[in-house]
TINU-330882 format. One record per residue (C-alpha): residue in three letters; z, y, x; residue number from 1. Coordinates in pm, 1 decimal. Example, Ala and Ser with C-alpha at 12.3 -4.5 7.8 and 13.67 -1.06 7.14 Angstrom:
   resn         c3         c2         c1   resi
    ALA      780.0     -450.0     1230.0      1
    SER      714.0     -106.0     1367.0      2
% end
This chain:
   resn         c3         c2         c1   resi
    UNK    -6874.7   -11692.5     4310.4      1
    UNK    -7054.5   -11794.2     4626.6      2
    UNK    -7126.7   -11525.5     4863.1      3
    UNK    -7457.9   -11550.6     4860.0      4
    UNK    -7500.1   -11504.8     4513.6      5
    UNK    -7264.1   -11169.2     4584.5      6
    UNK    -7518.1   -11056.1     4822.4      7
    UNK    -7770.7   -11138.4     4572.3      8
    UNK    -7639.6   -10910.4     4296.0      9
    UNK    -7604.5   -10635.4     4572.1     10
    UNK    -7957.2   -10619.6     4700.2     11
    UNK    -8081.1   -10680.3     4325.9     12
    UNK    -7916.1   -10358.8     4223.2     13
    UNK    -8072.5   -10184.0     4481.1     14
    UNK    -8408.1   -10345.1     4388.9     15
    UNK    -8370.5   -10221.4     4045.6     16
    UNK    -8374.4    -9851.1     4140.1     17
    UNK    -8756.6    -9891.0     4303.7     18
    UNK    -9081.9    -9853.3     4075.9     19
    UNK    -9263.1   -10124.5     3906.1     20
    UNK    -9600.3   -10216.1     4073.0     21
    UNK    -9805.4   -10500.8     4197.3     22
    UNK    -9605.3   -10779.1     4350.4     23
    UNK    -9437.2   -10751.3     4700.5     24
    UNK    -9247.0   -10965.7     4891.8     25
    UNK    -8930.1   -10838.9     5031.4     26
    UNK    -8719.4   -11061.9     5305.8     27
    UNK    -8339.7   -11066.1     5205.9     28
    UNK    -8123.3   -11134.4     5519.3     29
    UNK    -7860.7   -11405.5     5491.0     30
    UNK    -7566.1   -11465.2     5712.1     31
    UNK    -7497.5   -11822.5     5650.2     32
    UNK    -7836.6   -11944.9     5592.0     33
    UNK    -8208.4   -11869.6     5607.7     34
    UNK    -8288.0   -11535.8     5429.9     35
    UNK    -8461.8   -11520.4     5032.0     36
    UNK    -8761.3   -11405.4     4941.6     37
    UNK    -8773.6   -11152.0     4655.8     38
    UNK    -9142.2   -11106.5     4473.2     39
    UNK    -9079.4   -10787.3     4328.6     40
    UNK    -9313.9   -10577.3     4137.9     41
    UNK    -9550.3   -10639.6     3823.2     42
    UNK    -9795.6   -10919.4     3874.9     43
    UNK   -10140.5   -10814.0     3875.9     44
    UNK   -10459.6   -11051.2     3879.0     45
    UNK   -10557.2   -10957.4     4206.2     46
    UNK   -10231.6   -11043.1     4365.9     47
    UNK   -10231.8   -11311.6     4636.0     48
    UNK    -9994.8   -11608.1     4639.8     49
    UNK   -10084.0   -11714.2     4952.0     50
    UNK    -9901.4   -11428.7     5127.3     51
    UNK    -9615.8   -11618.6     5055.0     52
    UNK    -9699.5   -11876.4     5328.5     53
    UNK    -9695.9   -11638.6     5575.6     54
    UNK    -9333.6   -11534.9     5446.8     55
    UNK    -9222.4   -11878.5     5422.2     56
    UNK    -9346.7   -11988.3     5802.9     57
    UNK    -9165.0   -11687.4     5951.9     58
    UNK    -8860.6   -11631.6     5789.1     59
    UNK    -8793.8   -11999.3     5711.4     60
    UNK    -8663.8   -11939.2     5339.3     61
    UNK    -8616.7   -12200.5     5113.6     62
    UNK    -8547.8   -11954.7     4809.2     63
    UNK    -8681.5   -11702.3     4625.1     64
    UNK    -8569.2   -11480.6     4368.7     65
    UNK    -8736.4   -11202.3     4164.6     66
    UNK    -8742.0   -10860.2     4035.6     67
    UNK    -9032.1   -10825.3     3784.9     68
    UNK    -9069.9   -10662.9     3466.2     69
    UNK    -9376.5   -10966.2     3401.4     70
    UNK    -9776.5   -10865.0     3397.8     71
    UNK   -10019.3   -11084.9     3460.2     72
    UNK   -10019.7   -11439.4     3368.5     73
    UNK   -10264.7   -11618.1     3532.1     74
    UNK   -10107.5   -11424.2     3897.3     75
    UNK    -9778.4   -11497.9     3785.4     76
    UNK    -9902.9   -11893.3     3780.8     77
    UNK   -10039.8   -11868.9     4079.7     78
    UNK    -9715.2   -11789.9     4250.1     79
    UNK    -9588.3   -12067.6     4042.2     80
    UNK    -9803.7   -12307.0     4212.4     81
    UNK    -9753.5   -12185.8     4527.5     82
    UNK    -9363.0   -12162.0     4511.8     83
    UNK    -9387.2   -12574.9     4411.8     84
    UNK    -9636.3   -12631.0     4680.0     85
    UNK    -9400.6   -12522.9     4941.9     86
    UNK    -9115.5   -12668.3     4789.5     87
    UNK    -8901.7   -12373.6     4773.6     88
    UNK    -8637.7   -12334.8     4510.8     89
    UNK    -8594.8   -12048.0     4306.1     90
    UNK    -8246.3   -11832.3     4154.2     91
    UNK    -8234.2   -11541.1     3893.8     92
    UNK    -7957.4   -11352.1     3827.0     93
    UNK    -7869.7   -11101.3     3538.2     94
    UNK    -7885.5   -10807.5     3753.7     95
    UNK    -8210.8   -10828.7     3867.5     96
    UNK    -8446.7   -10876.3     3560.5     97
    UNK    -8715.0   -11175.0     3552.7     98
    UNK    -8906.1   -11124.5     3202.7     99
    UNK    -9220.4   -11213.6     3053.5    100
    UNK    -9512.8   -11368.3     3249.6    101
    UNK    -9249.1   -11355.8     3560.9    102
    UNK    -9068.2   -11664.0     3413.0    103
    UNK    -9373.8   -11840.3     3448.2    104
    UNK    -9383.4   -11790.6     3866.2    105
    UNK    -9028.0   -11885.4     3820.9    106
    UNK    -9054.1   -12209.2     3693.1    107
    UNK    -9234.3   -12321.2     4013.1    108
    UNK    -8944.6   -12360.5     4196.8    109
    UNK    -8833.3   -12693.7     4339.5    110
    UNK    -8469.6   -12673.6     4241.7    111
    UNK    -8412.4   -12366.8     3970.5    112
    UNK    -8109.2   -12174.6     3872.6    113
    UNK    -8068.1   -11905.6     3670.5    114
    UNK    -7742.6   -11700.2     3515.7    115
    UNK    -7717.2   -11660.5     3105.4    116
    UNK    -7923.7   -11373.4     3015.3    117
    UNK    -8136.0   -11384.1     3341.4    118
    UNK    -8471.1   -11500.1     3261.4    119
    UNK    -8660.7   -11351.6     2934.0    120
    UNK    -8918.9   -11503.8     2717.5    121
    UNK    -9191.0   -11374.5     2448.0    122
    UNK    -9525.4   -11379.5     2337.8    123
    UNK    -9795.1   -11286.6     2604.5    124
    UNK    -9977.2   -10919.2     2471.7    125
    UNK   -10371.8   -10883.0     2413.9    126
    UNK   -10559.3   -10564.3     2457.9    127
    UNK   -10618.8   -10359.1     2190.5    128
    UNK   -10886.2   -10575.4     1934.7    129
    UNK   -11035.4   -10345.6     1775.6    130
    UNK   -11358.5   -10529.2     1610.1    131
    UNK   -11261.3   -10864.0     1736.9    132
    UNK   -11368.3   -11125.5     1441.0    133
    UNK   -11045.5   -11341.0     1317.0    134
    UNK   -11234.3   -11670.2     1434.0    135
    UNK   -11281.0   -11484.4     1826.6    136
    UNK   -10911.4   -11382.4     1818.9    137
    UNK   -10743.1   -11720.7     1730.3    138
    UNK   -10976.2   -11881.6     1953.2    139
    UNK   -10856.0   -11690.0     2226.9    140
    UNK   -10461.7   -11786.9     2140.3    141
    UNK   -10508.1   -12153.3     2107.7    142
    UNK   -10704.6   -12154.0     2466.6    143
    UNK   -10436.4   -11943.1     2612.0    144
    UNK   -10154.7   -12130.8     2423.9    145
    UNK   -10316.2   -12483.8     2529.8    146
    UNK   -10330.6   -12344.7     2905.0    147
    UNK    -9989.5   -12239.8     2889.8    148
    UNK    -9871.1   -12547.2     2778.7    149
    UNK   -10063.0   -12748.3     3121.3    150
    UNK    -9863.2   -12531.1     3300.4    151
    UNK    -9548.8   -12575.2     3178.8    152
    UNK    -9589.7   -12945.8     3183.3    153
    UNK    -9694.2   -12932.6     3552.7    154
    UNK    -9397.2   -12770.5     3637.5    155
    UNK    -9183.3   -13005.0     3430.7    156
    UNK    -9055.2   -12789.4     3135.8    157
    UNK    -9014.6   -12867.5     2777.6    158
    UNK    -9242.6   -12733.5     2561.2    159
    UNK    -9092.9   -12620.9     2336.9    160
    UNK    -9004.7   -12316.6     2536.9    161
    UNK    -9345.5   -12185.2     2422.7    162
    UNK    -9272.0   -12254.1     2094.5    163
    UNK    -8941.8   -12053.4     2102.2    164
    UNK    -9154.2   -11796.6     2313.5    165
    UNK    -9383.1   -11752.3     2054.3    166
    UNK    -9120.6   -11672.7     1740.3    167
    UNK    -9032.1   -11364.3     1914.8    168
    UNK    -9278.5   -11043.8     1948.1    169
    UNK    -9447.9   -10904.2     2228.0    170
    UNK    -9280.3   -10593.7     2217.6    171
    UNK    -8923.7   -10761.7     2182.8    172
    UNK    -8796.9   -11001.0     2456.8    173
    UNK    -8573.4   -11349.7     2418.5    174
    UNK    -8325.4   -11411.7     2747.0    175
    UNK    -8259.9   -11734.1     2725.9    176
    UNK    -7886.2   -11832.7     2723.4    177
    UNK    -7728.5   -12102.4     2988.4    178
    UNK    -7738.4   -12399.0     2704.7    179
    UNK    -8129.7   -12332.1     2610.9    180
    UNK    -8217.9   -12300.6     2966.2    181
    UNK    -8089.3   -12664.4     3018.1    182
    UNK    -8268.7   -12769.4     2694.7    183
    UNK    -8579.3   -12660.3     2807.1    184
    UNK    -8589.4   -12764.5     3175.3    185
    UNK    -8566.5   -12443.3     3280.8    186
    UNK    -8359.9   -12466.4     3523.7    187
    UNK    -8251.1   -12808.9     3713.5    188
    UNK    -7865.5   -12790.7     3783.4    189
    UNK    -7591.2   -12872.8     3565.2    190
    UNK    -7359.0   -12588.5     3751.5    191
    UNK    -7424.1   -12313.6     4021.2    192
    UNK    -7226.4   -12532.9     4289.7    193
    UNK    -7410.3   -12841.2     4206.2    194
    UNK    -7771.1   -12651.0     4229.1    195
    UNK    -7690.4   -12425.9     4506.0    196
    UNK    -7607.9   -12707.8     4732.0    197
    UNK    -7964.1   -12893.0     4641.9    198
    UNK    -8145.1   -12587.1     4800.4    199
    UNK    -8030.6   -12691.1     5136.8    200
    UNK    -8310.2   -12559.5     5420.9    201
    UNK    -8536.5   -12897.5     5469.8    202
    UNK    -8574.0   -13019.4     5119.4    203
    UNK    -8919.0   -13182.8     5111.7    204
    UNK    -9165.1   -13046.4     4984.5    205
    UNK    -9367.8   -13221.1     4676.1    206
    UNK    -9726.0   -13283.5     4678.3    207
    UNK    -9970.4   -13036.6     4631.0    208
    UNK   -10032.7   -12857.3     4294.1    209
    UNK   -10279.3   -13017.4     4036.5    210
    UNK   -10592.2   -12787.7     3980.6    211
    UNK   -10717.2   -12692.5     3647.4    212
    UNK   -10871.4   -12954.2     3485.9    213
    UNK   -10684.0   -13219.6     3698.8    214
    UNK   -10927.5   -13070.4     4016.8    215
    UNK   -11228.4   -13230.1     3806.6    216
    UNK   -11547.9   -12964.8     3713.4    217
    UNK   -11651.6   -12909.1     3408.4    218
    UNK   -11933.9   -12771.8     3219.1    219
    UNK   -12080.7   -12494.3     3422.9    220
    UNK   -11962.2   -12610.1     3758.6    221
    UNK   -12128.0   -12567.5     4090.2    222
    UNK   -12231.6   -12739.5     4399.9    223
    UNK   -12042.1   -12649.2     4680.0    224
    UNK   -12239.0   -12521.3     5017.5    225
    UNK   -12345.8   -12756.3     5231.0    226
    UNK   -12213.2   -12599.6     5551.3    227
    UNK   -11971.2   -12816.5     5670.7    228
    UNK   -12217.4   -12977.5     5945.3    229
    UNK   -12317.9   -12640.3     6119.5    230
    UNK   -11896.6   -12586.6     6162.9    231
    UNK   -11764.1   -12683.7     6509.0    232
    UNK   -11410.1   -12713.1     6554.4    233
    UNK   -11224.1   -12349.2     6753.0    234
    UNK   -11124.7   -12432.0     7099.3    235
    UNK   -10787.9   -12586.0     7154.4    236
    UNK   -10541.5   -12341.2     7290.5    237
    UNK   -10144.6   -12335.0     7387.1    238
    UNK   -10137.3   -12309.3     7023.7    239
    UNK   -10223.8   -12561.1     6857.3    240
    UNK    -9889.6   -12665.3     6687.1    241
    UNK    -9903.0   -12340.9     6512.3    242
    UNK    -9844.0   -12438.8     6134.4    243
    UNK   -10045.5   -12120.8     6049.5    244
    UNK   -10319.7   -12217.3     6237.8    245
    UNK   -10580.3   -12296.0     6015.9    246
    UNK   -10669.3   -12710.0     6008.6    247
    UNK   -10962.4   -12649.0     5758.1    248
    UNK   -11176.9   -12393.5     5501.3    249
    UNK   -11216.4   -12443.5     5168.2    250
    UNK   -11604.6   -12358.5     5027.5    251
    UNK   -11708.9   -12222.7     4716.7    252
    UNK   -12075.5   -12157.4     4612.6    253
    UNK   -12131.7   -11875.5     4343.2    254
    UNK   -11766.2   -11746.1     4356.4    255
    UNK   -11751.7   -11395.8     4535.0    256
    UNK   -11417.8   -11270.9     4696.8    257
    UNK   -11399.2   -10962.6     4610.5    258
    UNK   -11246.5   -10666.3     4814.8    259
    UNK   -11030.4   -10694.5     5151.3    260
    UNK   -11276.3   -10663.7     5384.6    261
    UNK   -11194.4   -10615.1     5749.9    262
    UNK   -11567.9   -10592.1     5847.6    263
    UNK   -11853.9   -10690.4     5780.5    264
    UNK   -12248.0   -10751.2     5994.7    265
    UNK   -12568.9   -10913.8     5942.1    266
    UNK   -12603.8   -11307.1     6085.2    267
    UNK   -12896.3   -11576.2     5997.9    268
    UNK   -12663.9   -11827.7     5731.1    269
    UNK   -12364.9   -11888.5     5581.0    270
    UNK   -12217.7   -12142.8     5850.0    271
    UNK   -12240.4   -11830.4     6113.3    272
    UNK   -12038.0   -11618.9     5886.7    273
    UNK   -11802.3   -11869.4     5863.8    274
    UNK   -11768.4   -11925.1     6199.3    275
    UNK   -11747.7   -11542.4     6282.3    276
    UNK   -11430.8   -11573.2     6018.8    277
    UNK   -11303.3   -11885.8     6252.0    278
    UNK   -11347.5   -11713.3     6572.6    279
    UNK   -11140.1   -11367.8     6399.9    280
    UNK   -10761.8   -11455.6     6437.6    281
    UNK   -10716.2   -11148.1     6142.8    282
    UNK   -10994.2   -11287.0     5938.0    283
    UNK   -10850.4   -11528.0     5621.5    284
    UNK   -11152.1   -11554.6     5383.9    285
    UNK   -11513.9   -11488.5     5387.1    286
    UNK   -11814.7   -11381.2     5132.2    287
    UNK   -12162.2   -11455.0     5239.2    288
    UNK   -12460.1   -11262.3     5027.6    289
    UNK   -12760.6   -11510.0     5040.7    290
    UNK   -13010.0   -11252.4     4892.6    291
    UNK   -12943.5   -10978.9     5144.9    292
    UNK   -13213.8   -11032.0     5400.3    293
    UNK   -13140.2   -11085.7     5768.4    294
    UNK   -13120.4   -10726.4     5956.7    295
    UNK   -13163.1   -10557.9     5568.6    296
    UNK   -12784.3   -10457.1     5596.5    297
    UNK   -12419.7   -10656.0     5588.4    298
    UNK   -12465.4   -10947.9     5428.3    299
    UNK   -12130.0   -11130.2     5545.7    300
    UNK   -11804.5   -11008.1     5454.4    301
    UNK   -11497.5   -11092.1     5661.9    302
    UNK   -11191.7   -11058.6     5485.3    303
    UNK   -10808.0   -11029.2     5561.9    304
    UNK   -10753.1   -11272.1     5216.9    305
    UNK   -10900.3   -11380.4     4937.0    306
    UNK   -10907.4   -11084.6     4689.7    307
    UNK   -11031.9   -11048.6     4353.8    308
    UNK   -11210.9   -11338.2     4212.0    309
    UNK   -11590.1   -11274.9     4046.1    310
    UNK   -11878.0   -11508.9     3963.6    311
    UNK   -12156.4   -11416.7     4198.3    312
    UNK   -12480.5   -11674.6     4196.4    313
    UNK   -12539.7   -11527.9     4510.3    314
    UNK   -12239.2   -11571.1     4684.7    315
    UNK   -12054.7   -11827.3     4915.4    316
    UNK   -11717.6   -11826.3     4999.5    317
    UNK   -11440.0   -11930.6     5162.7    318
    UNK   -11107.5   -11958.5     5285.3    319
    UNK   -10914.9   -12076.8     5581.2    320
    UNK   -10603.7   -12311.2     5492.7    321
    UNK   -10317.6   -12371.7     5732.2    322
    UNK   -10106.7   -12705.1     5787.8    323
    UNK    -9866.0   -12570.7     5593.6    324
    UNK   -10050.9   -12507.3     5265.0    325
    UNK   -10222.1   -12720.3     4978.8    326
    UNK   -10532.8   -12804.4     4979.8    327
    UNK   -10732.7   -12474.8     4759.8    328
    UNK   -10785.1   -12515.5     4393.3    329
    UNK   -11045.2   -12540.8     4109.1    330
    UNK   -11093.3   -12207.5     3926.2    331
    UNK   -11213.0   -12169.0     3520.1    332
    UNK   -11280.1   -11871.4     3407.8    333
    UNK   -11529.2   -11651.1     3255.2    334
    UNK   -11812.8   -11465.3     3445.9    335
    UNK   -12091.1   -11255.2     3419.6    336
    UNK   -12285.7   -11315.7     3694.7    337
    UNK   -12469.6   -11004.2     3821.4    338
    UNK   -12785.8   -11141.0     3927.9    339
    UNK   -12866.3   -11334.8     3581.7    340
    UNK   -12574.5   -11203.9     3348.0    341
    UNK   -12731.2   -10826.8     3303.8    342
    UNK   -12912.6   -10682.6     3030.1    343
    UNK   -13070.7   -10349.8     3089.8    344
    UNK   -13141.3   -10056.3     2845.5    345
    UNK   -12916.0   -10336.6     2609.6    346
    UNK   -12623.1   -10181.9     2427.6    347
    UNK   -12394.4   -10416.2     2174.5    348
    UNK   -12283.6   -10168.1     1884.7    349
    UNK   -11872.8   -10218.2     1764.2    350
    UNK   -11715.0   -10485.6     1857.5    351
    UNK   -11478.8   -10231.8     2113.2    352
    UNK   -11159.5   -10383.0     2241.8    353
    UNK   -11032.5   -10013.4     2183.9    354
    UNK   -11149.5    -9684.4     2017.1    355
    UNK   -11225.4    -9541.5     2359.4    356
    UNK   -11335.9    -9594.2     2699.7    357
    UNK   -11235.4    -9819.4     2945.6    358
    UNK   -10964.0    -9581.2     3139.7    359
    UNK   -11084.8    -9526.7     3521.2    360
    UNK   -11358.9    -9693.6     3492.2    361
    UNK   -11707.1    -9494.6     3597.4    362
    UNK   -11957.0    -9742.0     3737.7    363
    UNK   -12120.0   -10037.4     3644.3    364
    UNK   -11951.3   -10279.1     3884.2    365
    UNK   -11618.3   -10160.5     3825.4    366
    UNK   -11742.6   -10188.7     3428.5    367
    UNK   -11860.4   -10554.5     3499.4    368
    UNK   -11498.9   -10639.9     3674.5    369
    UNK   -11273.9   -10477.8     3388.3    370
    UNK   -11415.1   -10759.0     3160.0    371
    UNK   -11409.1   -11022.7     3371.3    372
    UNK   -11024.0   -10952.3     3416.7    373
    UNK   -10966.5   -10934.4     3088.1    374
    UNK   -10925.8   -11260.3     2846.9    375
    UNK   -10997.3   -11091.1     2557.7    376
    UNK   -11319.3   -10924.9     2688.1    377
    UNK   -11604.8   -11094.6     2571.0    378
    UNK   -11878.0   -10885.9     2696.0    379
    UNK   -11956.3   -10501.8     2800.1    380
    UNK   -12140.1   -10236.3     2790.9    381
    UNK   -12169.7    -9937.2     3061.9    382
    UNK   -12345.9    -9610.0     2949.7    383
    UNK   -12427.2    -9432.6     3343.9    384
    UNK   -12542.0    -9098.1     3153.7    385
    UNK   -12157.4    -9058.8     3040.5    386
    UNK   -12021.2    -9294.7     3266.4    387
    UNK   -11861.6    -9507.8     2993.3    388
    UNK   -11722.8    -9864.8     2957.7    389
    UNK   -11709.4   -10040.7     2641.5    390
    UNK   -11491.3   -10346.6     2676.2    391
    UNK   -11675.3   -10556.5     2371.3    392
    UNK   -11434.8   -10840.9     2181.3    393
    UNK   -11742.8   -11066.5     2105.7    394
    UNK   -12171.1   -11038.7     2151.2    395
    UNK   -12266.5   -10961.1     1835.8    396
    UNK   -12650.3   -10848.0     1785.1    397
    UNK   -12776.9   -10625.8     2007.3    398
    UNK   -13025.4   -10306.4     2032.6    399
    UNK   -13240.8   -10128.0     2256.0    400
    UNK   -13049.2    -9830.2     2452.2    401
    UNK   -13213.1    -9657.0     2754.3    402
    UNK   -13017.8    -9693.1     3055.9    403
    UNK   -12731.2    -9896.8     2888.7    404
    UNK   -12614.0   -10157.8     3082.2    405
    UNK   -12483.6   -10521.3     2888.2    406
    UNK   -12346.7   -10791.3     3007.0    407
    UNK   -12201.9   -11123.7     2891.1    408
    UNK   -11931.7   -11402.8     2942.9    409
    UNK   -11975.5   -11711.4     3069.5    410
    UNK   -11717.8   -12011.6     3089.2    411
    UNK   -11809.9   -12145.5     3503.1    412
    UNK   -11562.3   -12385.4     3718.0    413
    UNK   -11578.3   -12398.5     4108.0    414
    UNK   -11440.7   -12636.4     4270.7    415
    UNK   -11421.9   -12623.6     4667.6    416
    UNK   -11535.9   -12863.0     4957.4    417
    UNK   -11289.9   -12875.6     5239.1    418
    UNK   -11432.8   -12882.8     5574.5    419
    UNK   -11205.6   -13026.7     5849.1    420
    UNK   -11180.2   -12754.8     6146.7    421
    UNK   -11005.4   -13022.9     6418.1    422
% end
């Protein structure tokens, strides 16, 4: 056995005695090469692949490994993406476990390898569905099934590893064995000596990941802001070689990034909070508020990354991209817009994902957020006099409620403009 696969099983086993939670990454020293990266913890949806750059540029790694129990799909994609964008290679061993949605950020890699009994399929879990129509819920599988099968394509695996995913039950797991793994693409080498030599530091690094949709909008998407003009170029310093300097910003309009502010002020348009996020060398992503009048209070948000994703017709964002990363991404997914998406003194009777409450949840915004996070969440409803969230499966008729607060889904796509910063 190579030695750094000895070392692997060493620090894995060590991993394994830490708590579960959302995704870190974790720099594993090597002696005879650049060190791995482990991403170990469950995958949330606000978890940030991009913080792997940053990992990648200093430490040099050309491998990554894992120690995740699953969690999230759509973050564990993400990291998917972002692991083939920088054309690193990934390993899994038996020792440390790689299960559910964390196969998915596994396939990204470059070059994959993977012991028997190392990587573990099933079928993805819903929230509880209480009141969710039979036509609502099989809707829901065949769009997540479809969009699990782009993926999987993208990445350059069989499909029919979804199909053997879905025989076995959410609450059971499948690891695959060494012959299915081959089978199914899963991994790329024929032997551990033949695949460990192919993730030599330098391999090149493919093109950039395809975007939802092939990068193309669909039905519901929105202009990007037109601020590219009133954006000058930063000053040139000793620096600029730096591959983590940023080279450009990707815009959205109507997306807001939500949470990871590192400050925030009050200036006259969107192109001067963008350029207050240029001229911060901690600032990674912006929000700009156009209905929050000039002097009337913070209406630009600088932010240390890009956070939680909402629909906000009021909002434009962006993000600053280095050398070394792909150009940003389309998103598709639903919304409910809080400017034109809310329905006061509205309540939406049954329906209920689950026989009680949203758990934690005790304010309208954090109501609004739970459903947008949630696939299966169709709608909501937020009582203030109880402080109660209803997470709804589908619409259904509504009634008059005073001081209930309703909103619905709706499917939106935004797609960015890059602006060129040199």
């Amino acid at each position: 056995m190579p030695s750094w696969s000895r070392r692997l099983i060493v620090a894995a086993m060590m991993l394994m005695c830490l708590p579960a939670q959302a995704v870190t990454i974790e720099t594993m020293p090597m002696s005879d090469g650049p060190p791995v990266l482990v991403v170990q913890g469950e995958f949330v949806f606000e978890d940030d692949a991009t913080s792997l750059v940053a990992k990648a540029r200093e430490t040099g790694a050309s491998l990554v490994t894992f120690h995740s129990p699953g969690g999230n799909v759509d973050a564990a994609k993400r990291f998917g993406r972002m692991i083939r964008a920088l054309g690193l290679s990934t390993l899994q061993i038996r020792q440390a476990d790689c299960a559910s949605a964390c196969a998915l950020a596994f396939l990204g890699g470059v070059n994959r390898f993977a012991q028997t009994g190392a990587i573990g399929v099933h079928q993805s879990s819903f929230a509880p569905t209480t009141g969710m129509s039979t036509a609502d819920a099989v809707s829901a599988i065949q769009a997540g099934t479809a969009d699990l099968m782009g993926y999987m394509a993208e990445m350059g695996v069989d499909p029919g590893l979804l199909q053997l995913s879905l025989t076995i039950d959410s609450g059971d797991m499948r690891y695959l064995t060494a012959a299915e793994m081959r089978q199914y693409r899963v991994t790329t080498g024929d032997n551990e000596e033949a695949t460990a030599s192919s993730w030599a530091p330098g391999t090149a690094a493919p093109s950039a990941p395809v975007a939802p949709g092939g990068g193309t909008a669909g039905p519901g998407a929105v202009e990007p802001p037109n601020v590219s003009a009133s954006l000058s170029p930063p000053a040139s310093s000793a620096n600029d070689g730096d591959p983590a300097r940023p080279d450009r910003m990707a815009l959205y309009r109507g997306l807001d990034f939500v949470g990871r502010d590192i400050g925030m002020t009050s200036v006259a348009d969107a192109p001067a909070c963008a350029l207050q996020c240029v001229s911060d060398t901690s600032c990674k992503a912006f929000t700009f508020n156009t209905m929050t009048p000039i002097g009337r209070g913070p209406n630009c948000f600088l932010k240390s990354s890009q956070g939680q994703l909402d629909g906000n017709s009021a909002a434009i964002s962006g993000r600053l991209i280095s050398r070394m990363e792909p150009d940003a991404i389309t998103y598709s997914f639903g919304t409910i817009d809080p400017n034109t998406g809310i329905y006061r003194n509205v309540d939406i009777p049954g329906h209920d994902l689950s026989r009680r409450p949203q758990a934690d949840v005790y304010t309208e915004f954090d109501c609004r957020l739970a459903c947008v996070n949630e696939a299966a969440c169709a709608a909501f409803t937020f009582v203030p006099q109880k402080k109660q969230c209803w997470l709804k499966a589908a619409v259904g008729r509504s009634r008059m409620m005073a001081g209930a607060v309703t909103g619905a889904k709706e499917a939106a796509t935004f797609s960015p403009t890059h602006v060129d910063l040199e």
